[in-house]
PDB file of N, CA, C, O and CB in Angstrom:
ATOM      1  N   UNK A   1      23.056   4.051   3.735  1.00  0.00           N
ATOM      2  CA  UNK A   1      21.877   4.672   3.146  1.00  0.00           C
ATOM      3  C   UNK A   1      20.674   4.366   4.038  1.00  0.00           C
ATOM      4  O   UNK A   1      20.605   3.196   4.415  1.00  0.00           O
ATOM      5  CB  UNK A   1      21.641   4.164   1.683  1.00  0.00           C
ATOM      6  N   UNK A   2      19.566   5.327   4.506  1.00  0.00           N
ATOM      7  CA  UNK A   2      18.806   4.984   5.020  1.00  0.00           C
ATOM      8  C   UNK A   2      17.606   4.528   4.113  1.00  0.00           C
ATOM      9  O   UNK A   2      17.325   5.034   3.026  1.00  0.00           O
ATOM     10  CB  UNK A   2      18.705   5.797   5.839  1.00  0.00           C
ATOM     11  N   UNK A   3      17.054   3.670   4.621  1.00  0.00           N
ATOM     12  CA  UNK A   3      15.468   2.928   4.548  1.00  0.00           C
ATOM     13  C   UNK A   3      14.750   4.048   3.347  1.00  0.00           C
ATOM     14  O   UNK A   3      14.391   3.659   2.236  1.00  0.00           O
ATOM     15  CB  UNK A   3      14.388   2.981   6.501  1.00  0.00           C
ATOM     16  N   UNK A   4      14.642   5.332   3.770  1.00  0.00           N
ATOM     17  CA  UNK A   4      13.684   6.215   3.242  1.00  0.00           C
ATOM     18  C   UNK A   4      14.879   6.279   1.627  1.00  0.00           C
ATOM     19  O   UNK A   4      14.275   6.258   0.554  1.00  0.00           O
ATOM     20  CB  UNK A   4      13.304   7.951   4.466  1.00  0.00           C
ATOM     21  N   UNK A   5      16.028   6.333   1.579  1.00  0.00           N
ATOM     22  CA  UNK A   5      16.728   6.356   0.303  1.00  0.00           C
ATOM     23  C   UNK A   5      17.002   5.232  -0.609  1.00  0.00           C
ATOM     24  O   UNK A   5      17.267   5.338  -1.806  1.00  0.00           O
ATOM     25  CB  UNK A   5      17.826   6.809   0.534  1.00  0.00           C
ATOM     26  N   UNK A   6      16.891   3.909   0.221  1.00  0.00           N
ATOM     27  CA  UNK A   6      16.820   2.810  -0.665  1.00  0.00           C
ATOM     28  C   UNK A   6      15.362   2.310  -1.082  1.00  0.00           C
ATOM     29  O   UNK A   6      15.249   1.452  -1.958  1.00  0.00           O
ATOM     30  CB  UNK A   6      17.558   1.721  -0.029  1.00  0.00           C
ATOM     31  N   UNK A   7      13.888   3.033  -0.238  1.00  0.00           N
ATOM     32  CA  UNK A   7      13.068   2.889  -0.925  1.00  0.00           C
ATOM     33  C   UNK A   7      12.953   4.087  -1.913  1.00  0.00           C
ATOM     34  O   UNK A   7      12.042   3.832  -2.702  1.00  0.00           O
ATOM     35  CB  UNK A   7      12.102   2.585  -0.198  1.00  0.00           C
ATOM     36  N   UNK A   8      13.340   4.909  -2.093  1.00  0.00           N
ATOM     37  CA  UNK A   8      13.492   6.108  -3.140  1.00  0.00           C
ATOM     38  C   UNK A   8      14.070   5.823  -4.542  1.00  0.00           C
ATOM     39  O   UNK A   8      13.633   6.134  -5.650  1.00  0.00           O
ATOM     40  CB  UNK A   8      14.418   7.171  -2.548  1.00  0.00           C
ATOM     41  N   UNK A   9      15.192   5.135  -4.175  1.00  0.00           N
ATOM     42  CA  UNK A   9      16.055   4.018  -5.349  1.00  0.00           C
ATOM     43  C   UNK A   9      15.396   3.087  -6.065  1.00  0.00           C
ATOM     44  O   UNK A   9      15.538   3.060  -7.288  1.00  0.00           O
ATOM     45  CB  UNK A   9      17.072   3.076  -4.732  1.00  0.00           C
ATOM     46  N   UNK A  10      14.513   2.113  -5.359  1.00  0.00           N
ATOM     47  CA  UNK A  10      13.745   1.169  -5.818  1.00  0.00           C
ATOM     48  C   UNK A  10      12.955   1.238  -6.512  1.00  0.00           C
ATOM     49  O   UNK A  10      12.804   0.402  -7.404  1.00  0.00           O
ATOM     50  CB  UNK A  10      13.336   0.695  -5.237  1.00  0.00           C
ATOM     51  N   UNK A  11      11.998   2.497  -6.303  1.00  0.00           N
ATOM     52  CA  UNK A  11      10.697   3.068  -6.686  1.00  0.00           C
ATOM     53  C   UNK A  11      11.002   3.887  -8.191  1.00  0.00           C
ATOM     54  O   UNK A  11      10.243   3.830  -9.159  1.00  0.00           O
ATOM     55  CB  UNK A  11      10.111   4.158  -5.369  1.00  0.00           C
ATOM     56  N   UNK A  12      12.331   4.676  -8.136  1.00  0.00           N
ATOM     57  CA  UNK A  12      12.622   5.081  -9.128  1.00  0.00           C
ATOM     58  C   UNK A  12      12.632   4.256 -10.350  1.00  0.00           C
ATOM     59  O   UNK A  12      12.052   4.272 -11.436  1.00  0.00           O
ATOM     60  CB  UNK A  12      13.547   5.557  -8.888  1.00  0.00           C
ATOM     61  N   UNK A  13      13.773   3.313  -9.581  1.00  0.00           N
ATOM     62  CA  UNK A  13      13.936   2.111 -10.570  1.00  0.00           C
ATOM     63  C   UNK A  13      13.401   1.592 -11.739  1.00  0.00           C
ATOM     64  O   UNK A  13      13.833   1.288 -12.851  1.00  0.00           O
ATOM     65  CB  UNK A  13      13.798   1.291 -10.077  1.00  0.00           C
ATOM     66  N   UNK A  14      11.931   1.576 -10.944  1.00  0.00           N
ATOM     67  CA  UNK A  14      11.038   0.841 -11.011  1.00  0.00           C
ATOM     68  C   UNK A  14       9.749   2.083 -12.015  1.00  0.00           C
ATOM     69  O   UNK A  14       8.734   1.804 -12.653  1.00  0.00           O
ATOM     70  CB  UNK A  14      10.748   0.224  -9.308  1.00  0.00           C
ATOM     71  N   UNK A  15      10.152   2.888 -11.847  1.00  0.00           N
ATOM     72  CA  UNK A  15       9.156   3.981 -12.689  1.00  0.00           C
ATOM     73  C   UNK A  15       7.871   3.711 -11.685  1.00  0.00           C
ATOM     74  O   UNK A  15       6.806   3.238 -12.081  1.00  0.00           O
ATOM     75  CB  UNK A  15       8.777   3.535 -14.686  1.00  0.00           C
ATOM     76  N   UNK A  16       8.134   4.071 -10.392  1.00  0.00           N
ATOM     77  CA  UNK A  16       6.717   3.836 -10.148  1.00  0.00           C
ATOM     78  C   UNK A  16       6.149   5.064 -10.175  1.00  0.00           C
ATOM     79  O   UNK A  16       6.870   6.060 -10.109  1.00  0.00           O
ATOM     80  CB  UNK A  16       6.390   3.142  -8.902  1.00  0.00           C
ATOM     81  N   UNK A  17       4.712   5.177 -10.282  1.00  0.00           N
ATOM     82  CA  UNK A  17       3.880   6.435 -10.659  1.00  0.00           C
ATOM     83  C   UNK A  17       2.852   6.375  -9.237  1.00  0.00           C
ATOM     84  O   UNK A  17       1.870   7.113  -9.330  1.00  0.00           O
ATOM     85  CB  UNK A  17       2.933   6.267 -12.425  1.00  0.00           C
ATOM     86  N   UNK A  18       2.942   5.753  -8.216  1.00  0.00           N
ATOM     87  CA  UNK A  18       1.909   6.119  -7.233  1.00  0.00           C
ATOM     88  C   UNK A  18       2.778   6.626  -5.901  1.00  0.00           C
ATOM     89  O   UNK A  18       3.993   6.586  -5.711  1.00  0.00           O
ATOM     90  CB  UNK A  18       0.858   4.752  -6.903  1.00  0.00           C
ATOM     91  N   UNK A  19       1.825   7.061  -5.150  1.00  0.00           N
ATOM     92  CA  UNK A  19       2.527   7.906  -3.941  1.00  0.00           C
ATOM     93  C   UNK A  19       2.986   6.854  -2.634  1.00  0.00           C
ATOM     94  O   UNK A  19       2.269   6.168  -1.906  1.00  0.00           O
ATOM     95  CB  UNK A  19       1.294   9.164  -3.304  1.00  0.00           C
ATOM     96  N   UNK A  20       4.250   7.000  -2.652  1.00  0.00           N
ATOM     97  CA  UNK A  20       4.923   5.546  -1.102  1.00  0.00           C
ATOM     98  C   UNK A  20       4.901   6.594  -0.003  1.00  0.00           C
ATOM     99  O   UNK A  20       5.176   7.784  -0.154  1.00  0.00           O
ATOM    100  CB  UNK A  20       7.195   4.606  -1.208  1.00  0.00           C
ATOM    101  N   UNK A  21       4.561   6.034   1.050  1.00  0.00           N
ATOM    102  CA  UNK A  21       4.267   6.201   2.703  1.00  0.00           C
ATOM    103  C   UNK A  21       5.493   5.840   3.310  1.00  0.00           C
ATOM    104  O   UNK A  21       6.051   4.923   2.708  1.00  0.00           O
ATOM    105  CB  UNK A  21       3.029   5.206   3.372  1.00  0.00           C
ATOM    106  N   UNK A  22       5.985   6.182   4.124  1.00  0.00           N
ATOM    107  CA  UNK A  22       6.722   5.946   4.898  1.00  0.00           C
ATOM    108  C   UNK A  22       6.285   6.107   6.350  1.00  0.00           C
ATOM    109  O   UNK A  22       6.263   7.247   6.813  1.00  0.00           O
ATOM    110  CB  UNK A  22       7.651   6.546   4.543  1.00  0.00           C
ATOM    111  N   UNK A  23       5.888   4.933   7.211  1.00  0.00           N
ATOM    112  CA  UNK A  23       5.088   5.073   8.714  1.00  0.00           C
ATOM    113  C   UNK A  23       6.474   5.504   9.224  1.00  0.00           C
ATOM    114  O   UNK A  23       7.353   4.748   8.810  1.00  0.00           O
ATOM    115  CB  UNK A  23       4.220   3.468   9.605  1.00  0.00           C
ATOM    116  N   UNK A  24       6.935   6.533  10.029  1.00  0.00           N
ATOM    117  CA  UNK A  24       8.276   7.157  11.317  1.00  0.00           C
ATOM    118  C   UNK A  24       7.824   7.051  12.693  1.00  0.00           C
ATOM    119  O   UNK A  24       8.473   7.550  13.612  1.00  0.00           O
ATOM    120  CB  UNK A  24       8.703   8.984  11.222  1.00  0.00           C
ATOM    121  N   UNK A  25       6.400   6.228  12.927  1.00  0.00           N
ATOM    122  CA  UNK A  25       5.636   6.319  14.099  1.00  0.00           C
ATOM    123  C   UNK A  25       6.176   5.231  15.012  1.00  0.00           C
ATOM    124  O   UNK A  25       6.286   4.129  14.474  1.00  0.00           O
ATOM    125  CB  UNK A  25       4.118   6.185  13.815  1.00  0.00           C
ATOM    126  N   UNK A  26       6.403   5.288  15.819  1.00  0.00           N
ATOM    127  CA  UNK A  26       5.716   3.391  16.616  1.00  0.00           C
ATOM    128  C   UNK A  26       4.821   2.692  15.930  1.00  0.00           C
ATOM    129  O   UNK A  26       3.807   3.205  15.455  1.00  0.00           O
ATOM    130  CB  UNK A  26       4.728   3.382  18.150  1.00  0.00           C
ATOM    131  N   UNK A  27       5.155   1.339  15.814  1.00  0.00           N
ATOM    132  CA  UNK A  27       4.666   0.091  15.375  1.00  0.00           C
ATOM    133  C   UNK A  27       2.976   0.225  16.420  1.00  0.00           C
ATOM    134  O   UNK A  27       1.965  -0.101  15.798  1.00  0.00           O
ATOM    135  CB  UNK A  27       6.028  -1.421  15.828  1.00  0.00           C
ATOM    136  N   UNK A  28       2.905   0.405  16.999  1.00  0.00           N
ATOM    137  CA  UNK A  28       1.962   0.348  18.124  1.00  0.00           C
ATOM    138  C   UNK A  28       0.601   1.714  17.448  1.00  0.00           C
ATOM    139  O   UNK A  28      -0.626   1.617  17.407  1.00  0.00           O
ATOM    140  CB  UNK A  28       3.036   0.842  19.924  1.00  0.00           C
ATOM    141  N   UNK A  29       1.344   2.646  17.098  1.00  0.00           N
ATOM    142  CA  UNK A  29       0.523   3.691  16.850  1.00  0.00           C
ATOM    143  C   UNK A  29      -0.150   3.341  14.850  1.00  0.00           C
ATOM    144  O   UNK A  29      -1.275   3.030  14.461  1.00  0.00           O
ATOM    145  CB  UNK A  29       1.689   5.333  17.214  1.00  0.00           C
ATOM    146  N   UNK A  30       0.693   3.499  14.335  1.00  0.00           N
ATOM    147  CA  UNK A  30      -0.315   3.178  12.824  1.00  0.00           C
ATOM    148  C   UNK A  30      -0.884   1.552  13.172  1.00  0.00           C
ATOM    149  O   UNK A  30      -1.918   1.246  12.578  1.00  0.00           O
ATOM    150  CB  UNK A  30       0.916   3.170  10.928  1.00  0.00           C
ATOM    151  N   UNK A  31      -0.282   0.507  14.082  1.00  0.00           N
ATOM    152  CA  UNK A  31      -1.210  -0.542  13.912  1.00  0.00           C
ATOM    153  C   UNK A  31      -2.616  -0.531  14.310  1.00  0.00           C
ATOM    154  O   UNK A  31      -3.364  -1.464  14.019  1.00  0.00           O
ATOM    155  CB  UNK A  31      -0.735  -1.498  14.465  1.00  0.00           C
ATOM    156  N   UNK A  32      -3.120   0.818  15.175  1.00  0.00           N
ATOM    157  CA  UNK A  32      -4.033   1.388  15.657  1.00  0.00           C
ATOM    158  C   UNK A  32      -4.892   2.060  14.671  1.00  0.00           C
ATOM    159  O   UNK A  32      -6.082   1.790  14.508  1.00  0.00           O
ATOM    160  CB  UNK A  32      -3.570   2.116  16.537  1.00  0.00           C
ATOM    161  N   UNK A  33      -4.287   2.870  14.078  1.00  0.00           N
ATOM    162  CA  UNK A  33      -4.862   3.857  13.145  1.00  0.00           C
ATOM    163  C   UNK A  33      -5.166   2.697  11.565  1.00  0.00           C
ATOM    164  O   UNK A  33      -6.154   2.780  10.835  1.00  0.00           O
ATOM    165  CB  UNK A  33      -3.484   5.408  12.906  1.00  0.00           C
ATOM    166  N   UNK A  34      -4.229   1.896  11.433  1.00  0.00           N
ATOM    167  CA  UNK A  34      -4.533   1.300   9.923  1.00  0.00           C
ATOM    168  C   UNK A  34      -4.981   0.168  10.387  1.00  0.00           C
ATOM    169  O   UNK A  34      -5.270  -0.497   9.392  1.00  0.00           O
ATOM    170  CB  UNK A  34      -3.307   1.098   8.770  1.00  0.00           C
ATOM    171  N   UNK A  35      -5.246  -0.546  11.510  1.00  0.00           N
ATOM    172  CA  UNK A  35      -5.878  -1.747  11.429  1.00  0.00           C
ATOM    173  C   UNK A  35      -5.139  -3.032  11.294  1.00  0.00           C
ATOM    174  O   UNK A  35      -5.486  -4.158  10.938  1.00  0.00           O
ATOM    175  CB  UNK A  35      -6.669  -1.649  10.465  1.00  0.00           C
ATOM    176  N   UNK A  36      -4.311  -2.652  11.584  1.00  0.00           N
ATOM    177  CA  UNK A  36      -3.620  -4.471  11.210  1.00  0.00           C
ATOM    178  C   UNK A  36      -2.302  -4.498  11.861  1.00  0.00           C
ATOM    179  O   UNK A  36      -1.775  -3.558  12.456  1.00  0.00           O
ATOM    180  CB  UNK A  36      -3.245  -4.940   9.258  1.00  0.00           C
ATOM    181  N   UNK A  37      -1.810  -5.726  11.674  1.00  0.00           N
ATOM    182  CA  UNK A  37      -0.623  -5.899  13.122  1.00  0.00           C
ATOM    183  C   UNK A  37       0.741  -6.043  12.347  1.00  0.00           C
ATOM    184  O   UNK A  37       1.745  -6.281  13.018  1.00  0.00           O
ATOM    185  CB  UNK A  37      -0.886  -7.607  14.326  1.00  0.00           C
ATOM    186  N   UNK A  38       0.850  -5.912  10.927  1.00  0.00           N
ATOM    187  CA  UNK A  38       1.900  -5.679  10.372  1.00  0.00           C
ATOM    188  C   UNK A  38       1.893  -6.140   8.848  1.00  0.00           C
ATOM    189  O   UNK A  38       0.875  -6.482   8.247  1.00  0.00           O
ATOM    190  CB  UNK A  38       2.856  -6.233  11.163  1.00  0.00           C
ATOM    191  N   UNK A  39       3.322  -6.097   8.250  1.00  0.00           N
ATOM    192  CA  UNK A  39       3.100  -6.580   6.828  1.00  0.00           C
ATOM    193  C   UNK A  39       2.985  -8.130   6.678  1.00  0.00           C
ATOM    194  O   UNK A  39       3.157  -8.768   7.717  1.00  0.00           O
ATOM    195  CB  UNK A  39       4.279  -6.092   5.933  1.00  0.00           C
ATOM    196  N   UNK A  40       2.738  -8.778   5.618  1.00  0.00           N
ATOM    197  CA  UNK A  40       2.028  -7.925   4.500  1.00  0.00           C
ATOM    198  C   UNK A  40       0.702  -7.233   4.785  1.00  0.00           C
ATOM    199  O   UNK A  40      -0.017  -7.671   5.683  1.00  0.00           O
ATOM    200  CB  UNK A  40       1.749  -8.797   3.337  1.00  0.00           C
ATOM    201  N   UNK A  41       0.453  -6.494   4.282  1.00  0.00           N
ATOM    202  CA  UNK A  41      -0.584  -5.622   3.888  1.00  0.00           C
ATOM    203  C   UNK A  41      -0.494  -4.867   2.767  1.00  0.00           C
ATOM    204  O   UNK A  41       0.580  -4.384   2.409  1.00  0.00           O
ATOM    205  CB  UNK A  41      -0.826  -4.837   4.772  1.00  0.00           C
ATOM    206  N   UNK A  42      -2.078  -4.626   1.841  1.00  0.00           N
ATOM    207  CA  UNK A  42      -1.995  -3.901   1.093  1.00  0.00           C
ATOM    208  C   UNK A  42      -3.175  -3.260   0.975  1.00  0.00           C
ATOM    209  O   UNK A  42      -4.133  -4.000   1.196  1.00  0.00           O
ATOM    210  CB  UNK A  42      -1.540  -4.357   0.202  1.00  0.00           C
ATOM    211  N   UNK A  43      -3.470  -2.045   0.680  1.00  0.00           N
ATOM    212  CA  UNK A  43      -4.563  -1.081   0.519  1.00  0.00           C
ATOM    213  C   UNK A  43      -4.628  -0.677  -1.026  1.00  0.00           C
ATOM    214  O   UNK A  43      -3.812  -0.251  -1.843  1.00  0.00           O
ATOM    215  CB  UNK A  43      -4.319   0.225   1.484  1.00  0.00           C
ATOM    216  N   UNK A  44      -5.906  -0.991  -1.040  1.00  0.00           N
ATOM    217  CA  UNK A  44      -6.702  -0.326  -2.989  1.00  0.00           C
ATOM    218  C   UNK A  44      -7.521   0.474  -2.868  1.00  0.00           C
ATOM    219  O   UNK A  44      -8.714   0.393  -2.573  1.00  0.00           O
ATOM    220  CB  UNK A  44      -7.667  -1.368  -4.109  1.00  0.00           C
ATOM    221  N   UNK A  45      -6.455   1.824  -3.251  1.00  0.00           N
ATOM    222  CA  UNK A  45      -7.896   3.348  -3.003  1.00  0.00           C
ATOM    223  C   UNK A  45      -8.260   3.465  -4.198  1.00  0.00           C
ATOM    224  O   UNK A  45      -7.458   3.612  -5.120  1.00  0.00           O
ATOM    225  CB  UNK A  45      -7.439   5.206  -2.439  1.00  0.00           C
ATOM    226  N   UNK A  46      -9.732   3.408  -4.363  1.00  0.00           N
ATOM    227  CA  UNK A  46     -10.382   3.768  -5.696  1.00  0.00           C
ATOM    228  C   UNK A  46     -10.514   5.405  -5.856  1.00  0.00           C
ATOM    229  O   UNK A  46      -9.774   5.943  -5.032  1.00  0.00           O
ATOM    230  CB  UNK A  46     -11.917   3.046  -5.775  1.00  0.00           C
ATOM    231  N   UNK A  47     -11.149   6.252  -6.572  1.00  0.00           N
ATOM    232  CA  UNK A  47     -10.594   7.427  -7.219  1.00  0.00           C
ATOM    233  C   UNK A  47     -11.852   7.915  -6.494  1.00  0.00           C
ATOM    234  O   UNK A  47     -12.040   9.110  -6.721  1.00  0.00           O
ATOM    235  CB  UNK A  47     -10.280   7.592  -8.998  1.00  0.00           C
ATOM    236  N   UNK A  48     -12.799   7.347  -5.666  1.00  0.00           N
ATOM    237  CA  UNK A  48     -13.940   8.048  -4.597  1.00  0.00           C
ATOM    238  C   UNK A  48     -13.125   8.347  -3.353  1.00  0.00           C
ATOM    239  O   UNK A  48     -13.606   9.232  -2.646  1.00  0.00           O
ATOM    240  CB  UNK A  48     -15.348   6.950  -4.130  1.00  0.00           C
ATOM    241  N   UNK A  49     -11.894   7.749  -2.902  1.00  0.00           N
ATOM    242  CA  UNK A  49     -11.850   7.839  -2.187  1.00  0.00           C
ATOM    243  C   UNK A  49     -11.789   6.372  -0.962  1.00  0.00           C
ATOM    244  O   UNK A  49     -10.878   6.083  -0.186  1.00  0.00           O
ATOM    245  CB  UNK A  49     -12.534   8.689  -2.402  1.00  0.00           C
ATOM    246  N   UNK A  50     -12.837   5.821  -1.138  1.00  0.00           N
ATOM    247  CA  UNK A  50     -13.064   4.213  -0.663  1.00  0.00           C
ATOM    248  C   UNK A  50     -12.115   3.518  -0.879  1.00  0.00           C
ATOM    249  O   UNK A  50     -11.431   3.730  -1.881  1.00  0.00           O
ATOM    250  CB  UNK A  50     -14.100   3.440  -1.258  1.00  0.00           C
ATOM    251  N   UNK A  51     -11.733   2.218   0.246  1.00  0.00           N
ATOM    252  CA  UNK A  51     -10.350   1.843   0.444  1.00  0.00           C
ATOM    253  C   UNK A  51     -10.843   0.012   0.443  1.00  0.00           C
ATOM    254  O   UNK A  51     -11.961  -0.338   0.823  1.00  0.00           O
ATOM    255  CB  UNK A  51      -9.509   2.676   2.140  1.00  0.00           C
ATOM    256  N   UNK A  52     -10.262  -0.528   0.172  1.00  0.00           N
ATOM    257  CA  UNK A  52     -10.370  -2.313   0.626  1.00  0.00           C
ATOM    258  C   UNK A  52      -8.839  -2.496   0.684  1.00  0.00           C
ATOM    259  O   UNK A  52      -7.956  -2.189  -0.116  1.00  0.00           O
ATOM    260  CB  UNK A  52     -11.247  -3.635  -0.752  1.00  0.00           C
ATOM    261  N   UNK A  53      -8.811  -3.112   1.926  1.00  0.00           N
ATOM    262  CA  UNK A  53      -7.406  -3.471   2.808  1.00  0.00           C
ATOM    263  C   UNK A  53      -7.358  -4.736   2.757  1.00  0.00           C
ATOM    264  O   UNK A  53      -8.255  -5.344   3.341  1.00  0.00           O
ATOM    265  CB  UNK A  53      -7.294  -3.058   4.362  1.00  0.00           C
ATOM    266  N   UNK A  54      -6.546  -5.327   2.212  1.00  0.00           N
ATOM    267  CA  UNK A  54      -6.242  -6.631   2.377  1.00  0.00           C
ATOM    268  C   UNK A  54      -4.835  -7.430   3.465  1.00  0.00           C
ATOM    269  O   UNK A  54      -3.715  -7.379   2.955  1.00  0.00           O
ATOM    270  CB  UNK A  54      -6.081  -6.883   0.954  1.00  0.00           C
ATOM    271  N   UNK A  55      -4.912  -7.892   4.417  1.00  0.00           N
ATOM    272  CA  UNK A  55      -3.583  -8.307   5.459  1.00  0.00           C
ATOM    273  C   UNK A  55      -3.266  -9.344   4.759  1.00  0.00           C
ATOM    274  O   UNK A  55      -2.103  -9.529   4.400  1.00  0.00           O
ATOM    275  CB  UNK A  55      -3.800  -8.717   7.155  1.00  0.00           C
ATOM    276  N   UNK A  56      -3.957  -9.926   4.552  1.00  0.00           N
ATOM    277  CA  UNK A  56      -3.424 -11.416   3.620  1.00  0.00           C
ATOM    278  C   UNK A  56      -3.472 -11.785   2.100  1.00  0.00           C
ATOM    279  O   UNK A  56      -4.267 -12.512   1.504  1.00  0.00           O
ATOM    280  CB  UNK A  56      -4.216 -12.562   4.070  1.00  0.00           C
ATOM    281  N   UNK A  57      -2.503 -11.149   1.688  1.00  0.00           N
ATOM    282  CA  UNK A  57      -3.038 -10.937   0.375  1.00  0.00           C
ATOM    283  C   UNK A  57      -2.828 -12.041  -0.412  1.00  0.00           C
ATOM    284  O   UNK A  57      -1.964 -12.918  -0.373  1.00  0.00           O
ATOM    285  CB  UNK A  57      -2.513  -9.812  -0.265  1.00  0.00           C
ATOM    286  N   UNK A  58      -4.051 -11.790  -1.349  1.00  0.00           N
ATOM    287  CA  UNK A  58      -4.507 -12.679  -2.608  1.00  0.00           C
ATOM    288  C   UNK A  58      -4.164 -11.650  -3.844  1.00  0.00           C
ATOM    289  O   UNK A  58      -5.014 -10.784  -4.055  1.00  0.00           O
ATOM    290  CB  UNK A  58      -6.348 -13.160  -2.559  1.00  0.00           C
ATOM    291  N   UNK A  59      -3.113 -11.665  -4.594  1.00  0.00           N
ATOM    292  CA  UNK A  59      -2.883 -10.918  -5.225  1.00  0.00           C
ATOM    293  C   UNK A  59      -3.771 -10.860  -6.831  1.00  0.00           C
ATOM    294  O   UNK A  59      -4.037  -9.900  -7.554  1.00  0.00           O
ATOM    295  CB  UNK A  59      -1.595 -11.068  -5.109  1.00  0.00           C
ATOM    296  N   UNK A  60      -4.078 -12.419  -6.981  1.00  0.00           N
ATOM    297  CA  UNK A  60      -5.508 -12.749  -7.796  1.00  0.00           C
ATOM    298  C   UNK A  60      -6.649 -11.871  -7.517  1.00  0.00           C
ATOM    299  O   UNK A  60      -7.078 -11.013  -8.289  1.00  0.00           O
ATOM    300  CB  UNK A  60      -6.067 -14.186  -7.458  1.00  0.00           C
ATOM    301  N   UNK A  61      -7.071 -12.131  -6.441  1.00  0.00           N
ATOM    302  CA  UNK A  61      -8.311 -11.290  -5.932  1.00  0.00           C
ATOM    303  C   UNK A  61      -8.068  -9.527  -6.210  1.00  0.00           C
ATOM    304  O   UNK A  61      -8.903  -8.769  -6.704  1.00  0.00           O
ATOM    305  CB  UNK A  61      -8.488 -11.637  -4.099  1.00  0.00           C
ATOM    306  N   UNK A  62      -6.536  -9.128  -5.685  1.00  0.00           N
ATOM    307  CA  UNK A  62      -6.425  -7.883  -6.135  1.00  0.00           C
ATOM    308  C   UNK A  62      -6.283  -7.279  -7.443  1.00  0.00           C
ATOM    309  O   UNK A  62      -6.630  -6.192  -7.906  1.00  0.00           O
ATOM    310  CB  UNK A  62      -5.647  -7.549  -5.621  1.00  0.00           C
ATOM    311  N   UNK A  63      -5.731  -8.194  -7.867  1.00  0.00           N
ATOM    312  CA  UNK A  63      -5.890  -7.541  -9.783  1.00  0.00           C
ATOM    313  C   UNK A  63      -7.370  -7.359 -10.387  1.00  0.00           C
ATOM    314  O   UNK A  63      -7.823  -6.463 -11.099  1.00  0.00           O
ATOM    315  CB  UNK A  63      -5.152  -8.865 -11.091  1.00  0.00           C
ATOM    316  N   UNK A  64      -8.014  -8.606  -9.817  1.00  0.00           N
ATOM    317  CA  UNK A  64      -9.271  -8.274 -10.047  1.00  0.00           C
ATOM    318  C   UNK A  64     -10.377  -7.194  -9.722  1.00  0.00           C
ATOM    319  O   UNK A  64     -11.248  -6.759 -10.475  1.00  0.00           O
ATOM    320  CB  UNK A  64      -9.594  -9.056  -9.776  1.00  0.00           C
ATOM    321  N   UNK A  65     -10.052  -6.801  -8.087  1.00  0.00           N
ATOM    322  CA  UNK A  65     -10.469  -5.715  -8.133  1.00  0.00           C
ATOM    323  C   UNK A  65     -10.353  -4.263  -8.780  1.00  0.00           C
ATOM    324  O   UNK A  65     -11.241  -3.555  -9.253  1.00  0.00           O
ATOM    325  CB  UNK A  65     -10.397  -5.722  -7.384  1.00  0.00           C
ATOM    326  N   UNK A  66      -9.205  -4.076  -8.674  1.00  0.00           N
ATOM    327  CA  UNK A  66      -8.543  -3.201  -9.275  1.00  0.00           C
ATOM    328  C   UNK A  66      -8.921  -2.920 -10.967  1.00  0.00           C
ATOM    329  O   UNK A  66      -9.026  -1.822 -11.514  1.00  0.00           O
ATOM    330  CB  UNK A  66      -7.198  -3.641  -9.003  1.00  0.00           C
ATOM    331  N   UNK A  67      -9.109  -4.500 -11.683  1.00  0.00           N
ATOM    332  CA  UNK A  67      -9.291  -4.491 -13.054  1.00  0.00           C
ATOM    333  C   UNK A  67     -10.804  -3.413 -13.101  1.00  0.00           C
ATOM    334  O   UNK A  67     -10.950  -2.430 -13.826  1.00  0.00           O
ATOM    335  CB  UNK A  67      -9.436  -6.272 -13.701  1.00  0.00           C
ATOM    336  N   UNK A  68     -11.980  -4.068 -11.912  1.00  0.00           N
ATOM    337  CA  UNK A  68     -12.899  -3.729 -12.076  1.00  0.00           C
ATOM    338  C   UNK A  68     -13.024  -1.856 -11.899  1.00  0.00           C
ATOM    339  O   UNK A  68     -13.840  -1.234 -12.580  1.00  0.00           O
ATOM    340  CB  UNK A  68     -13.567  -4.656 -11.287  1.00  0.00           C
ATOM    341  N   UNK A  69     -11.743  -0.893 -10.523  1.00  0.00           N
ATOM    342  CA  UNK A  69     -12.371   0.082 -10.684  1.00  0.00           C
ATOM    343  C   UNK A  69     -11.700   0.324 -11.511  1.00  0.00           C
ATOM    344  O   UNK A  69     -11.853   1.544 -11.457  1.00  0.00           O
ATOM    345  CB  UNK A  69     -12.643   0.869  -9.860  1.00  0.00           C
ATOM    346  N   UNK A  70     -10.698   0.113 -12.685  1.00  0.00           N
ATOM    347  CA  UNK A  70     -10.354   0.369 -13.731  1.00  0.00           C
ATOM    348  C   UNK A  70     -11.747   0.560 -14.563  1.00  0.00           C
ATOM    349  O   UNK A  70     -11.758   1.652 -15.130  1.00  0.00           O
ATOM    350  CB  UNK A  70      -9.398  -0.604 -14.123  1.00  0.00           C
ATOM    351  N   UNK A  71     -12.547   0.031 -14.713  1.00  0.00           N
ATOM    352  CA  UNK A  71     -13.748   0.277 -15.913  1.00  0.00           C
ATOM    353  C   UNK A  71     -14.493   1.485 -15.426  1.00  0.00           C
ATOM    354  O   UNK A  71     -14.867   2.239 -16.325  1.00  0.00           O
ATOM    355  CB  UNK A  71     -14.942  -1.098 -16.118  1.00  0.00           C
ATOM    356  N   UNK A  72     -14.752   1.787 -14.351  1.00  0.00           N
ATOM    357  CA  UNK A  72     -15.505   3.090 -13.276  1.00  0.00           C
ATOM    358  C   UNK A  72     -14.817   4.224 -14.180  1.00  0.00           C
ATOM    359  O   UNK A  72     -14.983   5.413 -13.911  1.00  0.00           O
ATOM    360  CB  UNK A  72     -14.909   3.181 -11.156  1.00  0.00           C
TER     361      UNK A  72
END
């Protein structure tokens, strides 16, 4: 099974409701375009549009944000 079908499996699994990426590029090219030199990483798009990227994540810090554009 490839990569793109066992994350398809997982996600199902899992009822997830947001949209998964799959980078098919060189490692070299999205580390360019997204900023960072690999995982972990995680990105929080609020509903403007506006993004806060975290490489090292604090998953505390992220609920919290998140709680907050929840009230927006």
């Amino acid at each position: 099974m490839t990569k793109l079908g066992k994350s398809d499996r997982f996600l199902t699994k899992q009822k997830a409701t947001f949209t998964n990426l799959i980078l098919d590029e060189e490692a070299e090219v999205w580390q360019k375009k997204l900023r960072f030199e690999g995982p972990p990483c995680v990105f929080v798009f609020a509903r403007d549009g506006t993004h806060k990227q975290y490489t090292a994540p604090d998953y505390a810090e992220i609920e919290k944000y998140v709680a907050e554009l929840m009230k927006k």
